[in-house]
C-alpha positions in Angstrom: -26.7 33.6 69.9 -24.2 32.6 67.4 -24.2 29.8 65.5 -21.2 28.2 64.4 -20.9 26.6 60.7 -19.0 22.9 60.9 -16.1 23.1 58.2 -17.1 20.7 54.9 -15.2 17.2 55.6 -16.1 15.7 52.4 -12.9 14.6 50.4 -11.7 17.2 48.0 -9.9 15.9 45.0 -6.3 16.6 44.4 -5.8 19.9 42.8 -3.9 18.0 39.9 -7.4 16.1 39.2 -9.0 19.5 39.3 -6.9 21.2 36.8 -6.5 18.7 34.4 -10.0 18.4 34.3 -10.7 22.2 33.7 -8.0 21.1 31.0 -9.9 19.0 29.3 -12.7 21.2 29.5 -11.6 24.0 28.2 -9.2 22.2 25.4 -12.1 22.9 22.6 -9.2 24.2 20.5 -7.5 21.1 20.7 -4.2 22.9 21.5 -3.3 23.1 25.0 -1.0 20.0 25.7 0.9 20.3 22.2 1.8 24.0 23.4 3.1 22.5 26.6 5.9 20.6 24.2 6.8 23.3 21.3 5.7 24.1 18.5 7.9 20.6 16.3 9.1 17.3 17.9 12.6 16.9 17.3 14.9 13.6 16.7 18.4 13.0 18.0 19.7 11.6 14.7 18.6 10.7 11.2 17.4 6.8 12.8 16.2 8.1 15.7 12.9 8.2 16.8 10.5 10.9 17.7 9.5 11.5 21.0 6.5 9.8 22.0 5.3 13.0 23.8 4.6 14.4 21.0 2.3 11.9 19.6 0.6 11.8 23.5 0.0 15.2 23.3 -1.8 15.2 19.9 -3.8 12.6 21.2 -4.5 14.5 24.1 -6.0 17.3 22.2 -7.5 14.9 20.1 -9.7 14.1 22.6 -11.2 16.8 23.6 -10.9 18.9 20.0 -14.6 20.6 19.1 -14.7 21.2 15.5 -17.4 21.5 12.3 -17.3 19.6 9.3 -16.1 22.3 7.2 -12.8 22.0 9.0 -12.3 18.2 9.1 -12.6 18.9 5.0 -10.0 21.8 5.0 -7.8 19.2 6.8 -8.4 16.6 4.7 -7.5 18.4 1.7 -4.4 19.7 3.2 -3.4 16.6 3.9 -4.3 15.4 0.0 -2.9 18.2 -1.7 0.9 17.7 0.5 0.8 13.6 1.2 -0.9 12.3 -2.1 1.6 13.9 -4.5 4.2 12.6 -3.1 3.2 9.0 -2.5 2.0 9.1 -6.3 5.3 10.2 -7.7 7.1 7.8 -5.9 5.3 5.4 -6.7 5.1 6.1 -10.3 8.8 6.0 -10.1 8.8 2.9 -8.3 6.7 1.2 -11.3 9.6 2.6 -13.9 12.1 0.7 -12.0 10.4 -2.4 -11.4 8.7 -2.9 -15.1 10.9 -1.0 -17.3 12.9 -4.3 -18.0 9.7 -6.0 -19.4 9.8 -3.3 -21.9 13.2 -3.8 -22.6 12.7 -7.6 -23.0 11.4 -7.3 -26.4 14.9 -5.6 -27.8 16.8 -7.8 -29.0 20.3 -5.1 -27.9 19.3 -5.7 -24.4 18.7 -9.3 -24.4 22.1 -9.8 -26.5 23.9 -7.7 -23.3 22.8 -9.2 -20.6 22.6 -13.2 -22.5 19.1 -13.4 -22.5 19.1 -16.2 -24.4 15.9 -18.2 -23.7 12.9 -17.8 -21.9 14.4 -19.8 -18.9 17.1 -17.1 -18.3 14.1 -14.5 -18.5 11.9 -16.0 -15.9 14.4 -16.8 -13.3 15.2 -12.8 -13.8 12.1 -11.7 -13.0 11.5 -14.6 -10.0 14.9 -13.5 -8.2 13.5 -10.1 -7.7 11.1 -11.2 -5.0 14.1 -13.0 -2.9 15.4 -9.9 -1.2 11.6 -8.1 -1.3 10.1 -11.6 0.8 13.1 -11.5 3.4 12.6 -8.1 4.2 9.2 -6.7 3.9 8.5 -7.3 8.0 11.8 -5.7 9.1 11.6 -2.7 6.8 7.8 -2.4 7.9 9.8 -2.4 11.7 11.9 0.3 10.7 9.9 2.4 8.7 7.5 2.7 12.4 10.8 3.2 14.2 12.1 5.7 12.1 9.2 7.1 10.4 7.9 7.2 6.6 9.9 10.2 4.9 13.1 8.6 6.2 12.6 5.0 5.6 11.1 6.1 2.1 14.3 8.1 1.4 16.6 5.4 2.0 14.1 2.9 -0.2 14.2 5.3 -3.0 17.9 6.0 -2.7 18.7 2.1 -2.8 16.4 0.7 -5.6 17.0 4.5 -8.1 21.1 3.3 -7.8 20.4 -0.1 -8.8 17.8 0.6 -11.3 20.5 3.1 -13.1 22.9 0.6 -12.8 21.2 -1.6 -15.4 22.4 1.3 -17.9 25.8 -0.2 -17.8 25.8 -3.8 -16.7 26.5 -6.6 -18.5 26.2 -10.3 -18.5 23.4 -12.5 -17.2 25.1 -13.1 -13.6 25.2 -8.9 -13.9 21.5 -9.0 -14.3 20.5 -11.6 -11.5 23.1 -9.4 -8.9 20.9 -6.0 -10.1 17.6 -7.9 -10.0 18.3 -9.1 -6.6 19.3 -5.8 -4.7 16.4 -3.8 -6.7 14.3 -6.1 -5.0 16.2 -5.2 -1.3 15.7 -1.8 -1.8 11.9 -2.2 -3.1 11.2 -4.1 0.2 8.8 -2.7 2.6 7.6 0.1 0.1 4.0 -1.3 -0.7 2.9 -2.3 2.6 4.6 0.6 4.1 2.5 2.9 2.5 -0.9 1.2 2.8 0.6 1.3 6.4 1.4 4.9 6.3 -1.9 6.2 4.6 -3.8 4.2 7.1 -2.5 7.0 9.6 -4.1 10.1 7.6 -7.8 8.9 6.2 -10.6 7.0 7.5 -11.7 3.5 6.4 -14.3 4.0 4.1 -11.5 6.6 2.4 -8.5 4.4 2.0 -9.6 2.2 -1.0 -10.2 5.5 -3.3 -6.4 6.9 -2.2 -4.8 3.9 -2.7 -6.4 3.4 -5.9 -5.0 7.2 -6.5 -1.6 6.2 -5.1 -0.4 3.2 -6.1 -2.1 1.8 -9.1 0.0 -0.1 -11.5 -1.9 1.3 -14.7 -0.6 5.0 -14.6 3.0 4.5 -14.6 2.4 1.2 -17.2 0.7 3.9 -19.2 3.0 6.4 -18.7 6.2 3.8 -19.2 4.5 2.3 -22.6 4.4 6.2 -23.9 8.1 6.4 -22.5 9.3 3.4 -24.0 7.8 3.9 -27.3 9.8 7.0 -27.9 13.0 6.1 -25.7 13.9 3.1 -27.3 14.1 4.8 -30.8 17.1 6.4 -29.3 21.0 5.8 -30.1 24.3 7.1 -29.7 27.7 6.5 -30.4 27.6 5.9 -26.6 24.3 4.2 -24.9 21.7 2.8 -27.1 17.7 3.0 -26.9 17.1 0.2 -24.1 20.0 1.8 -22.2 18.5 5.5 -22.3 15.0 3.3 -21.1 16.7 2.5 -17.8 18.7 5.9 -17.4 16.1 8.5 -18.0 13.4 6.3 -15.6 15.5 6.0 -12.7 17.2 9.7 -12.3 13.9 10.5 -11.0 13.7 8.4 -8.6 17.0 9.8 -7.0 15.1 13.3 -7.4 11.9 12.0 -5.5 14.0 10.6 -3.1 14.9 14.0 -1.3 11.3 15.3 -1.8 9.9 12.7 -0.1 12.5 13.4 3.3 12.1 16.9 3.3 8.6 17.3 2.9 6.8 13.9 3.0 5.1 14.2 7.3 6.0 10.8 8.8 3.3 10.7 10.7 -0.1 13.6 11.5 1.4 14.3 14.8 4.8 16.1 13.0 3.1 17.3 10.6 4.8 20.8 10.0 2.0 21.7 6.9 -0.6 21.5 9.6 -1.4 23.7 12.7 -1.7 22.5 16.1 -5.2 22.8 15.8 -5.4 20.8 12.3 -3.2 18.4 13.5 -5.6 17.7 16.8 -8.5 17.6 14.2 -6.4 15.4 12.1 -6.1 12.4 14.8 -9.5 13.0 16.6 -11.4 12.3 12.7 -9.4 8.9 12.8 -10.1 8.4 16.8 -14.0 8.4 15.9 -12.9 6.1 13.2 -10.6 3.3 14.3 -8.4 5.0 16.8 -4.8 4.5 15.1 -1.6 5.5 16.7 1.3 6.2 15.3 4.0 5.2 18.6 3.3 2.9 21.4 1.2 -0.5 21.4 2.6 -3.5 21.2 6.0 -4.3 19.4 7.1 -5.9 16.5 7.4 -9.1 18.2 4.0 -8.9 19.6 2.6 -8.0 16.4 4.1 -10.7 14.4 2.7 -13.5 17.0 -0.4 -11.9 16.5 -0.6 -11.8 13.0 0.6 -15.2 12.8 -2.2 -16.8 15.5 -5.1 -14.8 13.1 -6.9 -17.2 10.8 -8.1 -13.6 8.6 -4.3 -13.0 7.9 -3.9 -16.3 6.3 -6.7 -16.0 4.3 -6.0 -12.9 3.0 -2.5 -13.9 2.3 -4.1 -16.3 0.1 -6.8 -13.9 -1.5 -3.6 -11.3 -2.6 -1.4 -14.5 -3.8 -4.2 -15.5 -5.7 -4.4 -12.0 -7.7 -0.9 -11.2 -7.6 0.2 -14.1 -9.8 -1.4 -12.1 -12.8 -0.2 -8.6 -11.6 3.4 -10.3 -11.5 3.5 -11.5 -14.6 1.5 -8.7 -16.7 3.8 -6.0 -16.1 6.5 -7.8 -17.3 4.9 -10.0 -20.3 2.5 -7.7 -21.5 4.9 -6.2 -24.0 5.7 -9.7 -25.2 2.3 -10.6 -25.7 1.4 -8.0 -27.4 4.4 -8.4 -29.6 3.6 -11.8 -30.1 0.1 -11.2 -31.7 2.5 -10.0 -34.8 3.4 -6.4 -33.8 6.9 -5.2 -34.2 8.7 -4.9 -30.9 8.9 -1.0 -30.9 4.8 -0.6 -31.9 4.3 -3.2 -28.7 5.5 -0.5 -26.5 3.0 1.8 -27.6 0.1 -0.7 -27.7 0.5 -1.4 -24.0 -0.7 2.0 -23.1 -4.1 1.8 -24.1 -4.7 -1.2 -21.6 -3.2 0.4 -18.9 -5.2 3.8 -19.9 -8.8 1.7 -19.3 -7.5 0.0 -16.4 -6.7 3.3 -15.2 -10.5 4.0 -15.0 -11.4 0.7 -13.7 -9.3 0.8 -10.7 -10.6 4.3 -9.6 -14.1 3.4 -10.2 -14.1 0.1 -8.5 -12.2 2.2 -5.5 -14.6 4.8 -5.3 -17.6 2.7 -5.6 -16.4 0.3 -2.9 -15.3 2.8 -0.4 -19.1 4.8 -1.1 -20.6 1.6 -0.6 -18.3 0.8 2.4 -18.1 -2.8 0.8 -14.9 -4.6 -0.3 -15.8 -8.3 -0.9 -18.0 -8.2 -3.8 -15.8 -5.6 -5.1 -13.2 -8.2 -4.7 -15.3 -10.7 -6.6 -16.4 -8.9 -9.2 -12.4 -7.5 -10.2 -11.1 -11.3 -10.0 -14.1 -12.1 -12.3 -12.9 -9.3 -15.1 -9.7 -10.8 -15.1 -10.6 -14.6 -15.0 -13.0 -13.6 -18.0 -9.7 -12.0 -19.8 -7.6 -14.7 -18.9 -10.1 -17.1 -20.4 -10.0 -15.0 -23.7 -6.7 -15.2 -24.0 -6.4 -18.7 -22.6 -9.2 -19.9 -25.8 -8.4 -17.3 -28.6 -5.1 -15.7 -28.3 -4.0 -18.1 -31.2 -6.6 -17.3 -33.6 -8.2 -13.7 -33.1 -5.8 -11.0 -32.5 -8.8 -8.4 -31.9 -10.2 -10.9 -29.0 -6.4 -11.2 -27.6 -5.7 -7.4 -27.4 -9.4 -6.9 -26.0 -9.2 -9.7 -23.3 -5.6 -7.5 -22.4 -7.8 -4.7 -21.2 -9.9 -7.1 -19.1 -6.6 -8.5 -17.6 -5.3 -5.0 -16.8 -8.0 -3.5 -15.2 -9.1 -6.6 -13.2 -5.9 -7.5 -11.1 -4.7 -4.1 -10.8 -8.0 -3.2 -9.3 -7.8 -5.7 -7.1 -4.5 -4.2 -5.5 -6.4 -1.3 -3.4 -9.4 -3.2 -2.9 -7.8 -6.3 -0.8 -4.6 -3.6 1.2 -7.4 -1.4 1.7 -9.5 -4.4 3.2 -6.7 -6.0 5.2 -5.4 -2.6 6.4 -9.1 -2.5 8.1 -9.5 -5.5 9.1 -6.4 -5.7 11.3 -5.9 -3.7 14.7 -4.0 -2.2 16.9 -1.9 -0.3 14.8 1.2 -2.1 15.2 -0.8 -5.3 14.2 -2.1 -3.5 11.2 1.5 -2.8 10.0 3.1 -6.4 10.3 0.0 -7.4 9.1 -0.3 -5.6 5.3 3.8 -6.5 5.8 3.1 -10.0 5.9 0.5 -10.6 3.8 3.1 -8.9 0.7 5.8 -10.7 1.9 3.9 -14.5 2.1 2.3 -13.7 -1.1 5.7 -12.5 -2.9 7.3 -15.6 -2.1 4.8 -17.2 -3.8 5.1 -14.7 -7.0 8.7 -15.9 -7.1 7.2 -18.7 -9.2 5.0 -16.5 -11.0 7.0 -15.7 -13.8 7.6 -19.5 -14.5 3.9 -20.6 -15.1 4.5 -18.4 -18.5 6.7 -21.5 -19.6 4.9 -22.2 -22.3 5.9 -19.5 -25.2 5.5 -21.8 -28.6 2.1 -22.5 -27.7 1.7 -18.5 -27.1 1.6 -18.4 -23.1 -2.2 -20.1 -23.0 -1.0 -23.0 -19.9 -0.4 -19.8 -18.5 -2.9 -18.1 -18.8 -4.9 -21.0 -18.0 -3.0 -21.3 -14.6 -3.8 -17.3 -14.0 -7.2 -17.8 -14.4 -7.1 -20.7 -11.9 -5.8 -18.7 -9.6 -8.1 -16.3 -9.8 -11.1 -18.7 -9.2 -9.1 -19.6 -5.8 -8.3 -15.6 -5.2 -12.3 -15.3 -5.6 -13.3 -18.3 -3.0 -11.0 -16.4 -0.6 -12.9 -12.7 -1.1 -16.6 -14.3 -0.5 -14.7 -16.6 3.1 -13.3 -13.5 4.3 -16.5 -11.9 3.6 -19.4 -14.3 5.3 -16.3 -14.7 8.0 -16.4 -11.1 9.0 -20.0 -10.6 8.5 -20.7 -13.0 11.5 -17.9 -11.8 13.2 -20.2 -8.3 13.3 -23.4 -10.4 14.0 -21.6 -12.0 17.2 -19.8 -8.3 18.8 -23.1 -6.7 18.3 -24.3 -9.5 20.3 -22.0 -9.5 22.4 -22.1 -5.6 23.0 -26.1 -5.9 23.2 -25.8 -8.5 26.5 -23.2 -5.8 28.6 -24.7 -4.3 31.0 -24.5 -0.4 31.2 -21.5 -0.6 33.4 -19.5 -2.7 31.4 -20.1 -1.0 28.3 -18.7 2.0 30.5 -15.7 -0.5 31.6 -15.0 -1.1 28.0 -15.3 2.9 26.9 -12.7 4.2 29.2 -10.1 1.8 27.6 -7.5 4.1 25.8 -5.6 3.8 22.7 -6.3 1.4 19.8 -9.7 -0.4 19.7 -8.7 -4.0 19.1 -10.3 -6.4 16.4 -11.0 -8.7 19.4 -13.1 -6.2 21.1 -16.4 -6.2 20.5 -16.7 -2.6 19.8 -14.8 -3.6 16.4 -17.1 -3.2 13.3 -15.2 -4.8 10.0 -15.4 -3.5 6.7 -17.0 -6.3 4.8 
C-alpha cells in the first residue's frame, strides 16, 4: 500500500529575498555589491555629483564586512599617510595667506603702499575679511557635499592663492579693502569643510588629535615668523621685502591647489588609494561608530532648520565666538606686540616663532589627551583658562615687564589655538545626521565670524599698549569657559536620560529602533555624546 506525501504549502519566500540573503551572508569580504557597479564611480562634469550607488553599495558591504583589527589599522594608516598631508599643506598655505599681512604690518614700505596710516585703517582691514567668509560659509559647506572635497577645495585654493598674490602689486587702501574682501570669499567654507570632511574618515574619539594635526594655527605661524624673518630682508630694483612676503607664500597655494583635485578622495566610498575591501572596512569602522554618510539624508534646507531649532548649536556658537576673538586678533597683532615691547620690526618676525613653536606642543597634547580620555569639556576649560591667564599678564604687566609680556604670549598662543580642535572636534560629534553635522560646524564658523568682524577693533587702544584689549579678550574667554562647562552638564544628562530611555524599551522596540538604516540621529536615544 502506497502512501502518498502531501506537497509542503508553507509560503516560500521570493527567490529575490533568498538570494540577497545568501548575499549578505557570504559578503564577509565586503565586496560583492561594489563589484556589481565597477571598479570607480564616475561624474558627468567637474560640478557634478557622484552617483549615489556608489556610496549604497559601500555601505552595503559595509554591513556585512568581517575583518581583524590589524586591518582596520592598515586602513587607517592609509588613509593618514594619503588624506593628512594634504589637508596639512593646504592648510599651512591657507595660514600664509590669511596672516602674512600681520607680518607685513610692522613695515613701514607696506603700510606707506597701501595708506596705512593709523590703526583705524588697519582694523577695518582685517574686520572686512570676515564679510565675504560670514555670507558664504553655509553655501560653500552645500557645495562642497554636492560636489565633493577635492573639487570644492580646488576652486577654494584657486580663488584665495590669486588674491593673496595680488597683494604683491596692489596699491592704495581701497586696493587693500577690494583684496581683503575676496580673500575672504575664497577662504569661505574651508574650515568647517574640512572638520566636515575628516568627520567622514576617523572615528570620534580620533578627530580631536587629526584636527589638532591638520589645522593648527601654530605651525604655519611658526613657519611664516621663520619666513618672514628672512623674506622681508629682501629687495630689488623691482619688488621689495614685504612684496616677496606675499609672492613666495601664495605660489604655493596655486601648487596645492591641483594636488588637492587630483589626489585628495572626496569622500571613503571613491577612494581610488583604497581597495574594495579597504574601502568596505573603511565605512563599516565609522558605522560601529556614528554611522556617517557621505550622500543622502536630509538637505541643506532641512539641515539648516535643524541646526537653527538646536539649543547645543547656539551654544556652541557662543563657546567658538568666545575663543575666536583672541585667535582673530593674535595672528595678526602678535608681530606688533612683540614689536611694541621695543624690538625692531624685522627681529619681531623672528620672535613670533618661538610662541607658536610651544603652542605647537600644547595643541597636540591637549588633542591627544582629550581624544584618549574621550572628554572635550574640561579640555575646553582648561585651554580658555591658559589664555585668560596670558591675557591677564599681558592685560597687568605688558607696560612694565617685557620678560612677563613675551612669556604671557606663549600662554596666549597655545591656549586659543588649542581650543580650535577641541570645540570642531566637539561640535562635529555632537551634531547628527551627517547633513546636520555639516551645516552645523558651517554655522557655528560663520555666526561666530561675524562676530570676529569686530574683533580686530577691541585692539583700539594702541598708546596704552593694547591692555583694554586684552582685558576684553580675557572677558571673553571667561564667557567662552561658562559655555564649555553648559554644554558639558547639558550633554551629560542628555546621556543620563537616552540611557533611560533605552533601559524602559521593551526587547521589541529596541529591535524596532535597530533595524532603522542610515545615520543614528542625536534625537535617538541610541545617541551617546562626547562630553
Amino acid at each position: 500500500m502506497s502512501s502518498t506525501q502531501e506537497p509542503d504549502k508553507s509560503p516560500n519566500p521570493p527567490i529575490e529575498e533568498v538570494e540577497k540573503a545568501v548575499s549578505e551572508h557570504s559578503n564577509k569580504d565586503g565586496t560583492i555589491h561594489q563589484a556589481e557597479l565597477g571598479l570607480r564611480a564616475h561624474r558627468k562634469h567637474f560640478f557634478a555629483p557622484f552617483d549615489p550607488a556608489y556610496a549604497a553599495a559601500v555601505h552595503r558591504d559595509a554591513e556585512s564586512v568581517e575583518y581583524t583589527p590589524e586591518e582596520e589599522w592598515t586602513v587607517k594608516r592609509k588613509i593618514d599617510n594619503r588624506v593628512l598631508p594634504l589637508v596639512v599643506c593646504s592648510y599651512v598655505f591657507n595660514q600664509f595667506d590669511r596672516n602674512n599681512i600681520g607680518n607685513a604690518h610692522v613695515l613701514p614700505a607696506f603700510n606707506a603702499n597701501y595708506g596705512i596710516t593709523n590703526n583705524d585703517k588697519w582694523t577695518l582691514a582685517l574686520s572686512i575679511f570676515y564679510v565675504g567668509y560670514c555670507l558664504l560659509e553655509i553655501p560653500a559647506n552645500i557645495l562642497q557635499r554636492h560636489i565633493g572635497a577635492n573639487r570644492f577645495f580646488f576652486i577654494a585654493l584657486i580663488f584665495w592663492g590669486l588674491a593673496s598674490i595680488s597683494f604683491t602689486f596692489g596699491k592704495g587702501y581701497p586696493a587693500l579693502i577690494a583684496l581683503r574682501v575676496l580673500l575672504g570669499i575664497g577662504e569661505a567654507g574651508y574650515y568647517a569643510g574640512m572638520i566636515y570632511y575628516l568627520s567622514f574618515w576617523y572615528k570620534r574619539h580620533e578627530l580631536a588629535l587629526r584636527i589638532s594635526l591638520c589645522m593648527t594655527g601654530t605651525i604655519p605661524g611658526t613657519i611664516g615668523g621663520l619666513l618672514a624673518f628672512g623674506l622681508v630682508r629682501a629687495h630689488t630694483p623691482v619688488l621689495e621685502g614685504w612684496q616677496f612676503l606675499f609672492l613666495i607664500e601664495a605660489i604655493p597655494t596655486l601648487i596645492m591647489a591641483f594636488m588637492i583635485l587630483f589626489f585628495l578622495p572626496s569622500f571613503p566610498f571613491s577612494a581610488s588609494f583604497l581597495t574594495p575591501r579597504q574601502r568596505a572596512i573603511a565605512q563599516a569602522r565609522l558605522n560601529r561608530d556614528q554611522k556617517p554618510q557621505s550622500h543622502g539624508g536630509m538637505n541643506g534646507w532641512a539641515g539648516f532648520k535643524a541646526i537653527v531649532t538646536d539649543i547645543n548649536s547656539w551654544l556652541f556658537t557662543v563657546l567658538y565666538a568666545g575663543f575666536n576673538i583672541g585667535v582673530a586678533t593674535i595672528a595678526y597683532f602678535l608681530p606688533t606686540l612683540i614689536r611694541n615691547l621695543g624690538f625692531s620690526s624685522i627681529n619681531a618676525q623672528g620672535l613670533t616663532v618661538a610662541p607658536y613653536a610651544v603652542g605647537w606642543f600644547m595643541v597636540l597634547f591637549q588633542s591627544w589627551h582629550s581624544d584618549r580620555t574621550k572628554d572635550r569639556g574640561f579640555h575646553v576649560m582648561g585651554s580658555c583658562s591658559v589664555a585668560f591667564t596670558g591675557y591677564i599678564i599681558l592685560a597687568t604687566t605688558v607696560h612694565r615687564s617685557v620678560g612677563a609680556a613675551y612669556f604671557a604670549m606663549f600662554l596666549v598662543v597655545g591656549g586659543v589655538y588649542s581650543l580650535f580642535p577641541l570645540v570642531m572636534s566637539w561640535a562635529a560629534n555632537t551634531f547628527s545626521p551627517t547633513s546636520k553635522r555639516g551645516v552645523g560646524t558651517a554655522f557655528i564658523v560663520s555666526i561666530s565670524n561675524c562676530i570676529a568682524i569686530a574683533a580686530p577693533q577691541i585692539y583700539f587702544d594702541p598708546e596704552t599698549d593694547f591692555r583694554k584689549g586684552h582685558a576684553i579678550s580675557a572677558g571673553c574667554l571667561v564667557l567662552a569657559c561658562l559655555m564649555a562647562f553648559t554644554i558639558r552638564t547639558r550633554l551629560s544628562m542628555r546621556n543620563k536620560k537616552n540611557r533611560a530611555t533605552l533601559a524602559a524599551l521593551s526587547k521589541d522596540e529596541k529591535e524596532k529602533l535597530d533595524a532603522k538604516g542610515g545615520d543614528v540621529w542625536d534625537n535617538d536615544p541610541r545617541y551617546v555624546f562626547m562630553t
